[in-house]
Structure formats: C-alpha cells, structure tokens
N, C-alpha and C positions, 0 to 999 in steps of 0.2 A: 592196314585194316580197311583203309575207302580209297580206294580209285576213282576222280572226276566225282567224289561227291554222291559214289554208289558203293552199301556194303558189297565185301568182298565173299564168295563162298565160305571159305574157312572158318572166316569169324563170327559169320552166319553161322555156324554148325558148332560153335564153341558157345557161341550167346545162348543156341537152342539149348545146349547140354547143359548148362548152366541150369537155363529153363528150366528141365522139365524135374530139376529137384527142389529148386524154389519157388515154382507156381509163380514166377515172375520174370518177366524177359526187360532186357535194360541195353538199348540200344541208344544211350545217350552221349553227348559230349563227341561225336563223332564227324562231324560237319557235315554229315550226307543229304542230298539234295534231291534225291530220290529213294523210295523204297520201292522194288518194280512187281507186277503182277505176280510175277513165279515166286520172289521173294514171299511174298505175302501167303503164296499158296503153300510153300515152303514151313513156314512157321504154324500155319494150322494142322499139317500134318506132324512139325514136331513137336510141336507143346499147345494141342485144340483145347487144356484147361488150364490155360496163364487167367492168373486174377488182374493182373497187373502189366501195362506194359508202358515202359520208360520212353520217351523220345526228346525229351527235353535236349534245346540246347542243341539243335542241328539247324538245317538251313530248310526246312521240308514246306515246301506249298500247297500238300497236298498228300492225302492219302489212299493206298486201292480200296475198292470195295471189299476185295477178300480179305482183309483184316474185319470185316464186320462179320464174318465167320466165327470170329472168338465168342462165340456165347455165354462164356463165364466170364469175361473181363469186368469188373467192376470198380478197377481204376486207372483213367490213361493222364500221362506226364508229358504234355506237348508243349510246354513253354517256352518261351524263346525258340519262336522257327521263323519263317516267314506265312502263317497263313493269311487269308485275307478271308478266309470263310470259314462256317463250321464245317468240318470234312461231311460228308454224303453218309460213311457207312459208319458214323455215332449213330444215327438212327435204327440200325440192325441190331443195337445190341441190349438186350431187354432188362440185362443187371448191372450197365453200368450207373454206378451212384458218385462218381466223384471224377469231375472232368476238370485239368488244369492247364488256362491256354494262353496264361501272363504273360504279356510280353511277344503278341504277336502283329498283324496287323490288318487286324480286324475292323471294318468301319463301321458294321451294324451285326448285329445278332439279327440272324430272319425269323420264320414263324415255324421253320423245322424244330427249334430249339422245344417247341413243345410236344415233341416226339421222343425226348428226353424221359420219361416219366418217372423211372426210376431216380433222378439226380437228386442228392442229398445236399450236394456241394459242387459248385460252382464257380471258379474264379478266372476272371475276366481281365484282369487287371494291367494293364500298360501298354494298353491297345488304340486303338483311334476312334474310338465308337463314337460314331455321332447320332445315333438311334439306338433303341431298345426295341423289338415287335413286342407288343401286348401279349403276344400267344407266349411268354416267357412265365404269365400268370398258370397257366396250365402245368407247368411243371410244381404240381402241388406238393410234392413231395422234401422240395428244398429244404434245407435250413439254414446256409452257411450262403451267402451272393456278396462277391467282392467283382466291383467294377470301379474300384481306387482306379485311381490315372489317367482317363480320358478323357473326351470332350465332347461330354454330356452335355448338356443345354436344359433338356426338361426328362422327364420319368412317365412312363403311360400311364395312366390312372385306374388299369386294371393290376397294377404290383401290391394293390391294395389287398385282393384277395388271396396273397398269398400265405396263410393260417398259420403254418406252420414253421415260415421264416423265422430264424433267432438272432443272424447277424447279418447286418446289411452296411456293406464299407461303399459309401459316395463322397469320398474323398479326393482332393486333387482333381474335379472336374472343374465344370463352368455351369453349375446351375445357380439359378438365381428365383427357381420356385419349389417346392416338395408340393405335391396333389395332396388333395385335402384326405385323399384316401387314405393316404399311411396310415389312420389311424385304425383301418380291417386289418394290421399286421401287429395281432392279440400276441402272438406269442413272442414279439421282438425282444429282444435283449441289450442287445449294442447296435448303437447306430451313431456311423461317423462319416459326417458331411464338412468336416473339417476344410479350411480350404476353397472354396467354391465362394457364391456371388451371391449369397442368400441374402435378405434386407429384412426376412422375417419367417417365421416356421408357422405352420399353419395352426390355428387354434385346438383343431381335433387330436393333434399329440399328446395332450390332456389327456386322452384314453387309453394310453399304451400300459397300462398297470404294471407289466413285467420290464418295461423299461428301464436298464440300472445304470446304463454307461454311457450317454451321450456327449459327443465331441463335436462342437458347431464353433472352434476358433475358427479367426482368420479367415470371417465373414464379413460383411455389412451388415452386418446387426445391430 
C-alpha cells in the first residue's frame, strides 16, 4: 500500500472510492512520510466534499497546500505523525471545527492558530510545547482545549477571554502559576491541571459559577 513511505496509486484510488460514499477519507495507520502535491490534487478531484480526513498514525512533517482546497472539511485526525508546526493550509479552510494533532512535535503553537476561527475543538496533547501565542484567544469559538502533556511553564493571560471554553485539560505539564485571568472563562466546566507545579490557584476561580469538575492532585498545594 506505501512504497518509501509514499501512498501508492491504487490505494489512493480505493481510499478515494471509499471516500466519496462516506464523505470521509482515512488514510491512517499507513507509515507514509509524505503526501505529494498531485496526491493532494488527486483527492480534491475525487472526493472536493470529504467532511473528514484521517491521517492519524503516519510518520508526516508536513502537509500540501492543495489539501486546504477541501472546503468542506470540518474534521482532520493528524495525531501521532511527526509535525513540529501547524500545517500552512488549516488556515484555507473556513469549516474546519475540530483539529486533532496529539502526539506530535510541536514546540509552540504560533499566532496563525487564530486563523482557526471556526475551531470548536482542539487537542494538542503530547506535544513538546513550551509556548502558547496569545492569538489562540481569537479563536472564540472553542469549547473543548486539551494541551495534557507538555512542557508548559505559564498560559498567556489573554485564554482568559475565551467565553466560550467548557473544557480546559492542563494536565501533565510544568506549570507552577494559572493567570488570574482564568476567571473571564464564564463558561468552563472541567478544568484539570492535575499534575503540574502549582503552590496555589489564583483567588479569582471563585467566579467560575459553571465550574463542576476540577482536578488540581499531584500539586504543591
């Protein structure tokens, strides 16, 4: 099915067939190291209304631009590859709401991520972040931000305005402050900073009204 870590024609043309009956293409579990330009141009011609496309679980650094041609995509499965950035062409696509890039290796999220706007959900999780850009606030639309597992240190003090967050996983990092802000995140729900180096939670969490579920073990508290 890959040759050196490139799909094969064929299976290209069996994944598309698949595709274009399930509005979802799943090119996961494959070890491929590349997906090449014509590939890409390949797939918008034969399935331009995938909601969904799988890539989870390959070895990929990197995606074309002509995948941000999918206009209707509004869920990608890139977990476990090797990236170390957010690809270029997430930005091209106006309906994605649900981005998953767990387990890659990622050191920071830059300030493109707020070009995201549509994102609902968000998971970040098993990455090497040593930064957050503040422009992550812009992405208002969030509700769901897992950045479990990294090596986080602090949070910009602009995640406060983000309203409509419900779950917020800061787990398994190295932070040892929350900004006093957390308390603009009216609508949180669950927050789990389990884990991490905290010695104290900041006074303004008193205002989280919808707050039901917090998990602060295996702190310095």
């Amino acid at each position: 099915m890959t040759t050196s870590g490139v799909l094969d024609d064929e299976a290209l043309q069996l994944a598309l067939k698949d595709a274009s009956v399930k509005g979802k293409l799943s090119l996961a579990y494959l070890d491929l190291t590349e997906i090449t330009s014509e590939q890409a141009t390949r797939v918008r011609a034969g399935a331009p209304n995938i909601t969904e496309l799988d890539l989870r679980s390959n070895n990929l650094t990197d995606l074309p631009d002509e995948l941000g041609d999918l206009k209707a995509l509004r869920v990608i499965k890139l977990d476990y590859n090797k990236l170390e950035h957010l690809p270029a062409m997430l930005t091209k696509l106006p309906r994605l709401t649900n981005l998953q890039m767990g387990g890659n290796l990622l050191s920071t999220v830059d300030a493109s991520v707020a070009e995201l706007r549509a994102l609902t959900d968000l998971d970040l999780s098993g990455n090497r972040l040593i930064t957050v850009d503040p422009a992550i606030a812009r992405c208002e639309k969030l509700v769901y931000l897992n950045l479990e597992n990294n090596m986080l240190t602090a949070l910009p003090p602009e995640i406060g305005s983000m309203e409509n967050l419900c779950v917020l996983d800061l787990s398994n990092c190295q932070l040892a402050t929350l900004p006093d802000t957390v308390s603009g995140l009216v609508s949180l729900t669950r927050l789990e900073v389990n884990n991490n180096m905290l010695k104290t939670l900041p006074p303004s969490m008193g205002r989280l009204e919808n707050l039901k579920d917090l998990d602060c073990r295996y702190n310095l508290l």
